[in-house]
Structure formats: C-alpha cells, structure tokens
TORKOLKE-217585 format. One record per residue (C-alpha): residue in one letter; x, y, z; residue number from 1. Coordinates in nm, 3 decimals, decimal comma, padded with zeros to 5 digits. Example, Ala and Ser with C-alpha at 12.3 -4.5 7.8 and 13.67 -1.06 7.14 Angstrom:
2
pt type A&east 01,230&north -00,450&up 00,780&seq 1
pt type S&east 01,367&north -00,106&up 00,714&seq 2
END
This chain:
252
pt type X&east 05,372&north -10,878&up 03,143&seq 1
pt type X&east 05,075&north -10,727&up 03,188&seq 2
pt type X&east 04,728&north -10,620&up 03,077&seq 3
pt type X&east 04,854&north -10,289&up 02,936&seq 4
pt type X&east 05,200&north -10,379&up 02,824&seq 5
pt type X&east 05,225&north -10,352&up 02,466&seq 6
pt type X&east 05,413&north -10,656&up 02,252&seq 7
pt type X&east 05,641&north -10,504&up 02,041&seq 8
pt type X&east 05,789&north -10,716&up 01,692&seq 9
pt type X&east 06,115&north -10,602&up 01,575&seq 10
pt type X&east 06,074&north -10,603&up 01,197&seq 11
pt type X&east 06,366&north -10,616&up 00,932&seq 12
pt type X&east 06,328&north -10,474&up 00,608&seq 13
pt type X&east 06,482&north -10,705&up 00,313&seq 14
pt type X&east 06,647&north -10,570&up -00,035&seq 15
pt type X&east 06,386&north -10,676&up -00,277&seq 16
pt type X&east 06,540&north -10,998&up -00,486&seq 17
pt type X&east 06,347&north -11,228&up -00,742&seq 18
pt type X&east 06,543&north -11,521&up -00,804&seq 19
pt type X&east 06,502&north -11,822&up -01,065&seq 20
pt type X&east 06,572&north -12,191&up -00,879&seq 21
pt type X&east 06,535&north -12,475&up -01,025&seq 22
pt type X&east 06,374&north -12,792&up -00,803&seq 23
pt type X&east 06,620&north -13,024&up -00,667&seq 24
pt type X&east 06,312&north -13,285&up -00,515&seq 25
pt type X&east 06,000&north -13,329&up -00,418&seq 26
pt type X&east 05,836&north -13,507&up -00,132&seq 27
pt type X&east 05,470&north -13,595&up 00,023&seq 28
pt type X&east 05,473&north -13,484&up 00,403&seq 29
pt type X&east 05,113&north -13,599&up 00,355&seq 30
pt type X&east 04,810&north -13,637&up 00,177&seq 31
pt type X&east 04,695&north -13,314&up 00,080&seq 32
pt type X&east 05,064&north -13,143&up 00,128&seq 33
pt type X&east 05,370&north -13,196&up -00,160&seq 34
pt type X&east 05,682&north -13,004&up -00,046&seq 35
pt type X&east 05,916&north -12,888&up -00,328&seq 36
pt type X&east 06,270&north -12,839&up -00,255&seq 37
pt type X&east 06,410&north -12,577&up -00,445&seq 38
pt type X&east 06,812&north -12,455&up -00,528&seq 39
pt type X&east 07,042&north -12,297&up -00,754&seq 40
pt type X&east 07,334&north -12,021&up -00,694&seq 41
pt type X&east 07,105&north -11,763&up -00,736&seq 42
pt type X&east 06,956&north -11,829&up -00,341&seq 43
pt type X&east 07,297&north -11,742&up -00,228&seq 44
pt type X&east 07,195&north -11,424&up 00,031&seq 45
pt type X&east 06,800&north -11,511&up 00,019&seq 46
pt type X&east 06,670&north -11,434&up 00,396&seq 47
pt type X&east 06,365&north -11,557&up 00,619&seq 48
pt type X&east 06,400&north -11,473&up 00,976&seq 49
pt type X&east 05,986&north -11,401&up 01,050&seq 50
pt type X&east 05,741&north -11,684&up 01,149&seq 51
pt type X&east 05,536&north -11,524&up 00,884&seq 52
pt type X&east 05,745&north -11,390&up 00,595&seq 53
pt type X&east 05,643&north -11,482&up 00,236&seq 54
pt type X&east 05,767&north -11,497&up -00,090&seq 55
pt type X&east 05,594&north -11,436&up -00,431&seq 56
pt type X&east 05,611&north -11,717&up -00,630&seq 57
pt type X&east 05,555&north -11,685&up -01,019&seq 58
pt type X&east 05,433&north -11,950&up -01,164&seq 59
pt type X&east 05,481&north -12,062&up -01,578&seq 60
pt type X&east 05,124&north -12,011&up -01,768&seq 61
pt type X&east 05,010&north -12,160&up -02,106&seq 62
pt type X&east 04,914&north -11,876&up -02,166&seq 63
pt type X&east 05,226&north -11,626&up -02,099&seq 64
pt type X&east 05,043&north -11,446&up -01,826&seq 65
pt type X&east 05,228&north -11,386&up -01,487&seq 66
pt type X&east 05,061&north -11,575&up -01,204&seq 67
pt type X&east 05,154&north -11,501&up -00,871&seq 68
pt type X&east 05,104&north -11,677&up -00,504&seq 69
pt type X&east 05,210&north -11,608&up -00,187&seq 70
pt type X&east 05,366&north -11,870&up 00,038&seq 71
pt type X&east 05,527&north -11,896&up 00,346&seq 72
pt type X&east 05,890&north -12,057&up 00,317&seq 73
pt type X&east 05,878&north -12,372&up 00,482&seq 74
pt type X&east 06,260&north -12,424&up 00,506&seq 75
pt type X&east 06,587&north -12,262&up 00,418&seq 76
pt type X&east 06,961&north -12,460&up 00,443&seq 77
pt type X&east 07,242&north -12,176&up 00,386&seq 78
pt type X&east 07,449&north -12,497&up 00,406&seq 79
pt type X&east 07,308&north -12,720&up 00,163&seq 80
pt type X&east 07,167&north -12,410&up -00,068&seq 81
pt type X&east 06,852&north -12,519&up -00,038&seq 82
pt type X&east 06,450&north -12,381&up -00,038&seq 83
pt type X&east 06,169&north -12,567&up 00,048&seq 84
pt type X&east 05,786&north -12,474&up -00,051&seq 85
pt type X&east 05,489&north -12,676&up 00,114&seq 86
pt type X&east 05,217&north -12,683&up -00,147&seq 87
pt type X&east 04,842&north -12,798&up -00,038&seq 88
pt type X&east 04,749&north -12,998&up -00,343&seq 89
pt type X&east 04,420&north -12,936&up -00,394&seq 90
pt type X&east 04,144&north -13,139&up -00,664&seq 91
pt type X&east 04,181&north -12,848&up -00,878&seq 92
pt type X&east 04,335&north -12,740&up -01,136&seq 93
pt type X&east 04,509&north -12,409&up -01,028&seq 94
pt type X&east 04,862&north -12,300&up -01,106&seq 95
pt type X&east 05,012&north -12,410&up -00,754&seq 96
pt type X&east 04,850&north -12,731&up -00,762&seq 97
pt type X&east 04,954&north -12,810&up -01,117&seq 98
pt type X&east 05,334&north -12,711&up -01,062&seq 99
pt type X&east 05,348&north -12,926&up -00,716&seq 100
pt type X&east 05,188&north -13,200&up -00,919&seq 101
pt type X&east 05,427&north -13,191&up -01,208&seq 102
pt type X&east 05,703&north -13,056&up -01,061&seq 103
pt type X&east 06,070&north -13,245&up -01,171&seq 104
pt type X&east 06,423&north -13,189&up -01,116&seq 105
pt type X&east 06,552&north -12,940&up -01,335&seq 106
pt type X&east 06,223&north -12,719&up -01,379&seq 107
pt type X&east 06,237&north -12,367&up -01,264&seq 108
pt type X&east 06,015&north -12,131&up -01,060&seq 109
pt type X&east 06,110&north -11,770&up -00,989&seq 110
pt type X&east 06,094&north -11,653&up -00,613&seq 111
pt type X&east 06,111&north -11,333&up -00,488&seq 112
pt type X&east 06,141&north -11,188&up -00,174&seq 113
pt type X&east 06,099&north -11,187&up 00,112&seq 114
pt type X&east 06,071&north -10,811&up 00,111&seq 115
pt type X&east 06,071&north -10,797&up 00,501&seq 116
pt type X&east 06,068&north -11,009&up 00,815&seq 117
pt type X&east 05,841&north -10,911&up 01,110&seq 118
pt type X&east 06,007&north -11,153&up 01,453&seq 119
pt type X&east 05,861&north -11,307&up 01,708&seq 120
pt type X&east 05,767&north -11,078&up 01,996&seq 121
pt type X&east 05,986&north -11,100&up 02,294&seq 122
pt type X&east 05,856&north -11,183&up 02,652&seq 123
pt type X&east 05,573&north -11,352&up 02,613&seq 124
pt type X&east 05,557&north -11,682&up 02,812&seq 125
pt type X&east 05,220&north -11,821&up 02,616&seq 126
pt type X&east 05,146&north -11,840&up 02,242&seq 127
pt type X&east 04,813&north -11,965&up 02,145&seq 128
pt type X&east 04,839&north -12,092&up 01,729&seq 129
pt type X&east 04,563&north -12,171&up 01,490&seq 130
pt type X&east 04,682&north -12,324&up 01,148&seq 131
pt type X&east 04,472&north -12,465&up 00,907&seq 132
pt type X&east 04,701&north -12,689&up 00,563&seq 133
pt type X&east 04,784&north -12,376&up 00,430&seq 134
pt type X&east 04,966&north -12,191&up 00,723&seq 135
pt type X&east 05,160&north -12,492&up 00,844&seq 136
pt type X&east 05,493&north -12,372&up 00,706&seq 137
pt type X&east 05,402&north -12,060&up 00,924&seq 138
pt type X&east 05,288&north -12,263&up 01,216&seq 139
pt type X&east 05,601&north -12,453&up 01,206&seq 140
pt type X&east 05,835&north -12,104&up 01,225&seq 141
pt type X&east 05,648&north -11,976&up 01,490&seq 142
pt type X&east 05,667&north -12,309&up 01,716&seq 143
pt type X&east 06,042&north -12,261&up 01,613&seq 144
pt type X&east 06,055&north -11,928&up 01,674&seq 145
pt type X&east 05,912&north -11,923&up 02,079&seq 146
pt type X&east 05,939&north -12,275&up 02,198&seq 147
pt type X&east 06,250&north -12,237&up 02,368&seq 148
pt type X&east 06,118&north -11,934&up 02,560&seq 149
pt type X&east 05,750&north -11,979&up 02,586&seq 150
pt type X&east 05,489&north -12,263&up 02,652&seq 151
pt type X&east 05,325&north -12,302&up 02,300&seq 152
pt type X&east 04,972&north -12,415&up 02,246&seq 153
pt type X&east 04,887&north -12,474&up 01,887&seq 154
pt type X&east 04,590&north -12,643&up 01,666&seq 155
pt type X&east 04,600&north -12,779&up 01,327&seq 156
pt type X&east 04,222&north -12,724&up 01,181&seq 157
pt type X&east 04,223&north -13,024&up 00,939&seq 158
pt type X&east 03,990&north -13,333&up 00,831&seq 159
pt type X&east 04,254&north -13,496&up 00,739&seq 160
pt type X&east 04,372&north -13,816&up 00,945&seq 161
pt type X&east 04,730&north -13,770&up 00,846&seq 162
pt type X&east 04,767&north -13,369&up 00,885&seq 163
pt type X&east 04,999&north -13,420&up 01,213&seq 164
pt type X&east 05,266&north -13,643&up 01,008&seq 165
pt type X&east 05,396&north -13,280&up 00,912&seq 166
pt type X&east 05,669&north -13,212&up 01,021&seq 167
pt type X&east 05,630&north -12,945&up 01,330&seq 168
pt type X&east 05,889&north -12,876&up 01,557&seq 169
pt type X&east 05,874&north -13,048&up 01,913&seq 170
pt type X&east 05,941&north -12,966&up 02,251&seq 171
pt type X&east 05,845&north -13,063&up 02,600&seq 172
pt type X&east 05,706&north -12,737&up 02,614&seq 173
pt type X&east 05,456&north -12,744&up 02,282&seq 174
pt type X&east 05,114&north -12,909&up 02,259&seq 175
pt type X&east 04,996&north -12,992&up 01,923&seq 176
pt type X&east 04,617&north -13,097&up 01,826&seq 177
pt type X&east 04,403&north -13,158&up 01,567&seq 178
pt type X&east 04,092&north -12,983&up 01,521&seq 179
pt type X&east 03,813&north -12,978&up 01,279&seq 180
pt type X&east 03,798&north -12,693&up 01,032&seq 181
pt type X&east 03,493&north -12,491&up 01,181&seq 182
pt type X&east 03,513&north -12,152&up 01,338&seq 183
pt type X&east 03,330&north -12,329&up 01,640&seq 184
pt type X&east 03,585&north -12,584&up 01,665&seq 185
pt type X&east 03,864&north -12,299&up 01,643&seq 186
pt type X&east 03,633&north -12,092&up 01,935&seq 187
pt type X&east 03,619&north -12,407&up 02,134&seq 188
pt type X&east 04,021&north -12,486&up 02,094&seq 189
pt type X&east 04,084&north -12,093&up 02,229&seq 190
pt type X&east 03,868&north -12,092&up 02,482&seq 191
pt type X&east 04,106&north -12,400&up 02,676&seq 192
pt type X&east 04,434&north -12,209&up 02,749&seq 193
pt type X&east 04,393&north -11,895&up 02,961&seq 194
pt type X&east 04,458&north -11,639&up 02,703&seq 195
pt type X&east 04,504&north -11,334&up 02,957&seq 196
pt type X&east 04,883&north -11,353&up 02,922&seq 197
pt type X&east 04,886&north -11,498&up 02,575&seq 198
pt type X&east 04,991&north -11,371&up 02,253&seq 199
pt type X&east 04,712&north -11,528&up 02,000&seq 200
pt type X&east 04,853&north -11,565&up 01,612&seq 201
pt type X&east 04,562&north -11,694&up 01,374&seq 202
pt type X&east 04,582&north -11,797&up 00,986&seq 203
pt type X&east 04,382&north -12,014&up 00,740&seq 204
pt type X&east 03,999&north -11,941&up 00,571&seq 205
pt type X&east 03,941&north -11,591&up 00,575&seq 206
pt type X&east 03,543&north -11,609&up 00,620&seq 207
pt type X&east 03,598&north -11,885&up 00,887&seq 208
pt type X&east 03,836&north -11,709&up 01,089&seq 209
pt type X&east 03,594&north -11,348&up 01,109&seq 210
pt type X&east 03,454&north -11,471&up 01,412&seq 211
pt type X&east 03,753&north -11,625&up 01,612&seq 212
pt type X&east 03,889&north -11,219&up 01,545&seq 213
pt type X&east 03,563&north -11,104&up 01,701&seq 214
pt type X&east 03,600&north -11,313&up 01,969&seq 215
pt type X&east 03,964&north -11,221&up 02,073&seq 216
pt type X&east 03,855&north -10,827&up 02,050&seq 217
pt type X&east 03,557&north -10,937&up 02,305&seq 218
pt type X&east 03,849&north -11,071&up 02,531&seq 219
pt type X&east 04,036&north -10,732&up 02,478&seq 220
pt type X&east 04,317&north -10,861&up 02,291&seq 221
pt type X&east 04,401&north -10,564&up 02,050&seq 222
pt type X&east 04,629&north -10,562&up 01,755&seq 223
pt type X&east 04,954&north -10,590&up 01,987&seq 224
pt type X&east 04,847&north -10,923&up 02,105&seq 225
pt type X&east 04,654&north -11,124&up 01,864&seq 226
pt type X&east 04,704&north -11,134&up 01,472&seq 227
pt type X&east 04,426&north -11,295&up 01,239&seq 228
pt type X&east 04,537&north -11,393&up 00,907&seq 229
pt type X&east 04,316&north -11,465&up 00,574&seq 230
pt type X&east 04,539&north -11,711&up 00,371&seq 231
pt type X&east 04,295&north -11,785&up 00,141&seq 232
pt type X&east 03,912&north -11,726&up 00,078&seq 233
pt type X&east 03,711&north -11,987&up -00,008&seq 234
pt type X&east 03,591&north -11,933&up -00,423&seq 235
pt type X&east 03,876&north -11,703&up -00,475&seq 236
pt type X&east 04,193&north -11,695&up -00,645&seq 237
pt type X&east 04,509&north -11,572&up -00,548&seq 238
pt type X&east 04,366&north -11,416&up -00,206&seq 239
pt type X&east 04,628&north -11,111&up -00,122&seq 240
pt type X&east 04,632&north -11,207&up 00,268&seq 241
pt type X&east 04,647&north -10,793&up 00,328&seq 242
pt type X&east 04,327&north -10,797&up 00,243&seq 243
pt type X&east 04,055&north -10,695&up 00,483&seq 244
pt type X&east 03,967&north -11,033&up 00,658&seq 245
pt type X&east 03,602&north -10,922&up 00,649&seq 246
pt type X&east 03,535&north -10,662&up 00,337&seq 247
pt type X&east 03,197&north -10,567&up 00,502&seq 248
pt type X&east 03,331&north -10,477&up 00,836&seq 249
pt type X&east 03,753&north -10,425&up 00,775&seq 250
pt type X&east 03,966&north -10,329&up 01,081&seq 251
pt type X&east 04,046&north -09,966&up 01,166&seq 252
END
C-alpha cells in the first residue's frame, strides 16, 4: 500500500429491526464496566458484522418519555441466542447507569438495529487504536476484526488500575496498553508506531480527541485512513456520535 492508495470499507446495509429482550445475566468485567447479557426469540436474525456498528437502546423512564443511547454490541452468540451490552457505570444517575445498576433477569430493554455495518478495511498490515471505557466493545471488534491479518497497536485511555481485565481479544500479533486519559497522553501513544502505513481508528471524549484529529491531518492521514470518533462529550447527554467532533471547526 501506498501513500496514495485509498482504503476502501465495504459497508452492508441492515433491515431496520427494534426488538424487546429480556436480560438473561449480568456481570462486572471491572470496576467502572457492568456487562448485561441480553436474549429472547425475538434476536433470532439480529446482525453485527462492523467493528463499529451500534444499536439504539431505549431505555424505561419514570416518566414515560423515550430515552435513547447508542452502544456498540459487545457480543453476539447465534448459538446460545444471546446479546451482550458493556455499560460504563458511571456516579450518576443517568438512564444507562441506572438500568446496568438494577438490571435482573427477566427485565426487558428494547434494541434496535443495527441499521448498517461498515467492515474492516482490507490490506492494511498496521492498525493504530485509541479506546477510552466507552469504546471498548468497539476496540474489542476491531482487534477481532484485523488481528489475524494485520499487526495491531492499540491503547486503552483509562485511570483505572483494572481497565485491562476486559476482556480484549489476544494475539501474538496485538499490543495492548494503558494510557492516561489526556489528549497528550493519546498524542504521545501515536506518535510510537510509524503511522505512514497505518490505518488510525480513534473513539472516546469528543473535546479530548479534537486535537489527536488535528494531529493525524498534520501527518496527511485523510478520511480514508484515520477515523475520529466522539462517543460522548463531557456535560452532555445522549451525545449523537455523528455529531461534529468539534462544533466550532466541523469537518468538510
């Protein structure tokens, strides 16, 4: 590959399904991350075959209001008929957190979607990964998705001492490491593997992650080679991560 090749993802569009599934378990993979296993015959034909494809989850309110949330499907068994949904359980009191926190066997949660999958490009023999809590289930498909094909170089931004007890996948060919949550610490991290050859995916903190974007643009990786995510935004609700990852200055 080089310079002026462009990297080309195959995307699949989905019919769009909302589904009610009722939670089977629930399990800490750490200390700030609950996973909820959902199920129910109503997943039958549900599909996630993108590192990054998402699902709308609608949450219950006291109030009757519809509250949605994006989030990236951890896991899917076709075998076992099974759904699994990392939640980062935050000190507050917002409608993810509370459902993770009270979730029980039996209760339901309505899913839909995915309405699409956008794969993996093909070819590529680096990737270069930046997670922070809230991207791991996407950090975890992409490492899935490549590390057969592809040396894989990926950081977990996290103050947390236990973050790595998630459960990534492993290879001889993927490096995994912990990183603090700054945008220097993420511009320090990229700036170790030679990124001339690399296809760069990004995701966490909107504001934090305005200047790793600036500085893969400087390094003339375009649109084709590096995506930069906006999970979330600190001090606001329900981000929609298709928002602008800077409002002042959006992409073209």
């Amino acid at each position: 590959m080089t310079d002026t090749a462009p990297i080309v993802r195959e995307s699949i569009r989905h019919e769009p399904v909302a589904r009610t599934l009722r939670v089977v378990r629930t399990e800490r993979l750490t200390s700030t991350i609950t996973r909820v296993t959902l199920g129910g015959d109503e997943l039958a034909g549900f599909r996630a075959v993108g590192p990054e494809d998402h699902v709308k989850l609608v949450f219950p309110s006291p109030a009757g209001e519809r509250i949605t949330r994006d989030y990236t499907p951890a896991r899917h068994s076709r075998d076992r008929g099974e759904l699994d949904i990392d939640f980062v359980v935050h000190g507050d009191s917002g409608p993810a957190t509370r459902f993770a926190r009270s979730a029980a066997p039996g209760d339901a949660l309505v899913v839909a979607g995915p309405r699409g999958s956008r794969l993996a490009p093909q070819g590529v023999a680096k990737f270069v990964l930046l997670a922070d809590e809230s991207s791991l289930p996407a950090l975890a498909r992409w490492i899935e998705a490549v590390r057969f094909e592809a040396e894989v170089f990926a950081f977990v931004q996290s103050d947390s001492d236990d973050v790595l007890d998630y459960p990534l996948p492993t290879g001889d060919r993927v490096a995994v490491t912990r990183i603090g949550r700054s945008a220097e610490d993420a511009l320090v991290a990229l700036g170790g593997p030679d990124l001339d050859t690399a296809y760069v995916w990004a995701a966490g903190e909107a504001t934090a992650l305005i200047p790793v974007r600036r500085r893969l643009r400087e390094l003339g990786l375009g649109k084709d080679r590096a995506k930069v995510d906006g999970y979330w935004r600190e001090g606001v609700a329900g981000l929609d991560h298709h928002a602008p990852l800077d409002p002042e200055h959006p992409e073209d």
